[in-house]
C-alpha positions in Angstrom: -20.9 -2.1 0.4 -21.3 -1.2 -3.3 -18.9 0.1 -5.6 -17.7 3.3 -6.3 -18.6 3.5 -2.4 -20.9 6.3 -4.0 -22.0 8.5 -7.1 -18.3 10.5 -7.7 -18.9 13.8 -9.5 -15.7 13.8 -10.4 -14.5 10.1 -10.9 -11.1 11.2 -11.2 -10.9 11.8 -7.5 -11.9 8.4 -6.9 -8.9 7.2 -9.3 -6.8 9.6 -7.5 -7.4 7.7 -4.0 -6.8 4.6 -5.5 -3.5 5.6 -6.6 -0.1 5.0 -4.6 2.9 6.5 -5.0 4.8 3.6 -6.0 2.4 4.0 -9.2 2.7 7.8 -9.7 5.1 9.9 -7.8 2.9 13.3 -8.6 -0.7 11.9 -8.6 -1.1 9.9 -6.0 -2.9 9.7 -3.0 -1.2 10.8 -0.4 -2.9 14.0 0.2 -6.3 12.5 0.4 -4.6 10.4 2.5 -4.1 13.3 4.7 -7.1 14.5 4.6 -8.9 10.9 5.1 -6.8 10.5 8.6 -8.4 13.9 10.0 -12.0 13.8 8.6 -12.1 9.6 10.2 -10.5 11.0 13.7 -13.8 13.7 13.5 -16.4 11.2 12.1 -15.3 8.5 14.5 -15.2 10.7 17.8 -18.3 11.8 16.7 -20.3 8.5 16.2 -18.4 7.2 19.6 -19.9 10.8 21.5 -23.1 10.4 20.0 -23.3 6.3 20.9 -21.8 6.5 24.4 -23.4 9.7 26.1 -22.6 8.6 29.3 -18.3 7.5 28.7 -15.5 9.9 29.4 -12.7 11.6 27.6 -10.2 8.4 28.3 -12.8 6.1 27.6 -13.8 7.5 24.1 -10.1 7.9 23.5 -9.6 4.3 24.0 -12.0 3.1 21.6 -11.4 5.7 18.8 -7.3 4.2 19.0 -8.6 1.3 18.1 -11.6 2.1 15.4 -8.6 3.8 13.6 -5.6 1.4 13.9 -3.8 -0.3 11.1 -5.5 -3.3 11.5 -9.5 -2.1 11.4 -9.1 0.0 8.7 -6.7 -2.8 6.9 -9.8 -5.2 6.6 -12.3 -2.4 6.3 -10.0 -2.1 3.1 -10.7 -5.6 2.0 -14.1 -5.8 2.2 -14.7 -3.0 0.0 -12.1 -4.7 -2.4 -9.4 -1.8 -2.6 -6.5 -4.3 -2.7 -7.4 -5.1 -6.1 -8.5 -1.8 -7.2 -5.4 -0.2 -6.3 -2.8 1.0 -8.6 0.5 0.1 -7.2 4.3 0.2 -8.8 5.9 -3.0 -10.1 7.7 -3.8 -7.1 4.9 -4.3 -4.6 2.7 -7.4 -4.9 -1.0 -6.4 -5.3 -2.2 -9.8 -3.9 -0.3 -9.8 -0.4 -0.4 -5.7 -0.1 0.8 -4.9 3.8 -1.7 -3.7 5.9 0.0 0.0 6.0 -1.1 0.4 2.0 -4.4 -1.1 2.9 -5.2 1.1 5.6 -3.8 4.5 3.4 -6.0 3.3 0.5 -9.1 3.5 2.7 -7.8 6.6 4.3 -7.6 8.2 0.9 -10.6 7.3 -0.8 -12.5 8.3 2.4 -10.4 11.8 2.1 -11.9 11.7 -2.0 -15.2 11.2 -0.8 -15.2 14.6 1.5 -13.5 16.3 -1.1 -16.5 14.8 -3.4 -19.3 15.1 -1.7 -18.5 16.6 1.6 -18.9 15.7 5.6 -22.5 14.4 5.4 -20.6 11.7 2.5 -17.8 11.1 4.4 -19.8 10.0 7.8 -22.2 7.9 6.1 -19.5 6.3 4.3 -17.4 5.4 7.6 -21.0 4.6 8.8 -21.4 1.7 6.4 -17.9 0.6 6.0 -16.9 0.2 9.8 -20.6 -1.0 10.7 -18.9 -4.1 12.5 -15.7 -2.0 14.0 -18.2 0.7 15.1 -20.7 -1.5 17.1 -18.0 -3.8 18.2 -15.9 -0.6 19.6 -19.6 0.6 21.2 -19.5 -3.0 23.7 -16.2 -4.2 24.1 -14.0 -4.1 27.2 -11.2 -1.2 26.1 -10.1 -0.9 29.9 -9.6 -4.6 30.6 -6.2 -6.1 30.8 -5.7 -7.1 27.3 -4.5 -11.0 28.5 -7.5 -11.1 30.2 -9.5 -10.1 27.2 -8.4 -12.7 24.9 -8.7 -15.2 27.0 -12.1 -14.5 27.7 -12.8 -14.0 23.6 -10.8 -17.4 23.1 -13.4 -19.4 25.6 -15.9 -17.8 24.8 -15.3 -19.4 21.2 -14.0 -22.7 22.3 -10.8 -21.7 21.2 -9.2 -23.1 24.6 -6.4 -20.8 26.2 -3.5 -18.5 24.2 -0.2 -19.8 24.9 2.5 -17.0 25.1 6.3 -17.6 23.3 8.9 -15.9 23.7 10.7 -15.2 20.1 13.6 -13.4 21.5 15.6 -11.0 24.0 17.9 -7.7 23.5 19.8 -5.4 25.6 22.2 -5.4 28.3 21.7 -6.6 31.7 19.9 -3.7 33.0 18.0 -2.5 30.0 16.4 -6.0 28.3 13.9 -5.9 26.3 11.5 -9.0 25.0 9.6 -10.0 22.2 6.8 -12.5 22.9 3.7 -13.7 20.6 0.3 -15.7 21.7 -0.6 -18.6 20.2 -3.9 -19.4 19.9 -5.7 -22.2 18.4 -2.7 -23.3 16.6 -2.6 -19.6 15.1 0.7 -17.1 15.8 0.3 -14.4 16.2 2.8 -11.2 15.4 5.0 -10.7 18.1 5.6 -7.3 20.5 8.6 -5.8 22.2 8.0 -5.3 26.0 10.9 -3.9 29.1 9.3 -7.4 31.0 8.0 -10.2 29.5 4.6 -9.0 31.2 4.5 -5.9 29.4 5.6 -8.0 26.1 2.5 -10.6 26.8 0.1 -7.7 27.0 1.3 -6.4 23.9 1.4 -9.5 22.0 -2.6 -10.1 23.5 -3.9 -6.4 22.1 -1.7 -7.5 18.5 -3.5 -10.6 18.4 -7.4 -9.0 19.8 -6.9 -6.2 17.0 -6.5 -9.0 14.2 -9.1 -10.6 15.6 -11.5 -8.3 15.9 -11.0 -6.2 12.5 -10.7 -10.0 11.0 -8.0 -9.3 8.2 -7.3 -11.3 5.6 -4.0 -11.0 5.2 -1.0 -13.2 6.2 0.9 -11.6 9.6 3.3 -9.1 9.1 6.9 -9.5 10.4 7.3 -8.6 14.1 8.9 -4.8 14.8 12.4 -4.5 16.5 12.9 -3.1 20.1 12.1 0.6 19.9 10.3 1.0 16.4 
């Protein structure tokens, strides 16, 4: 996609997006940020309505979770090259930025564009920069067990079968919880907390199908505790 994503009439909007609030406690982006999250969860319904006449509330709900998660939009951050347009503060390290900045910075300079050019601007720029996530959300399995899922994408690539690890265990006797992560072609994955190790596997499967998908280029973040 080329850059500025399109013609700004006011480039200081566009500066604006770009900005976090580690950089500029005032003029930052958080309220485009705001506004970003709401115009994507409208745009995105609409494409998914629009593409899939014939799917159901649940289902459309399904696949919009995942068009807007941290990981899609993280990569859809990348590729248009925001991590090293962004203005951060001294303590954060523009080359390894966590996919939470990434996906606000896309969030905010969609919410710049809207405020820029309006709705028409905003669709056809989630349009272009979640081509892949949009078409791949359109034909993938969303009501599948998500163990089942990779295992089918891993074979499908010759990546033989995920292997699942459990990294750890917390709780008392009658309220454990466990953290387990796949493995898959000598690849770990971040983990996920589950109340059975089941429930952990299939957490730790839809962590690693999201990266996989939305292909990020960024190293994997550290696991989240029980409850977070």
């Amino acid at each position: 996609m080329p850059w500025p994503p399109r013609e700004f009439r006011d480039p200081a909007r566009l500066q604006r997006a770009l900005t976090h609030a580690s950089a500029d406690g005032k003029a930052n982006n958080e309220r485009y940020e705001l506004l970003g999250d709401a115009v994507l969860a409208l745009v995105v319904t609409s494409e998914l309505l629009a593409r899939l006449p014939n799917a159901d509330e649940g289902e459309i709900s399904r696949r919009r979770a995942w068009l807007v998660s941290r990981p899609v939009l993280a990569a859809a951050a990348q590729r248009l090259g925001l991590d090293t347009r962004a203005l951060v503060g001294a303590g954060i390290d523009r080359a390894h930025l966590p996919a939470r900045i990434l996906a606000n910075l896309f969030e905010g300079v969609l919410g710049a564009v809207h405020e820029d050019g309006g709705l028409e601007a905003a669709a056809e720029f989630v349009r272009v920069a979640l081509q892949e996530p949009l078409e791949s959300a359109c034909t993938a399995s969303f009501g599948q067990d998500p163990k089942q899922q990779l295992q089918e994408w891993a074979q499908s690539r010759g990546l033989g079968l995920p292997r699942y690890v459990l990294l750890a265990e917390d709780g008392s006797a009658h309220a454990r919880s466990f953290q387990m992560a796949v493995e898959l072609a000598d690849v770990r994955h971040p983990g996920a907390w589950g109340r059975t190790r089941k429930e952990a596997q299939q957490g730790a499967a839809r962590e690693a199908l999201l990266r996989l998908t939305a292909r990020p280029h960024e190293p994997p973040s550290a696991p989240e505790g029980p409850g977070q």
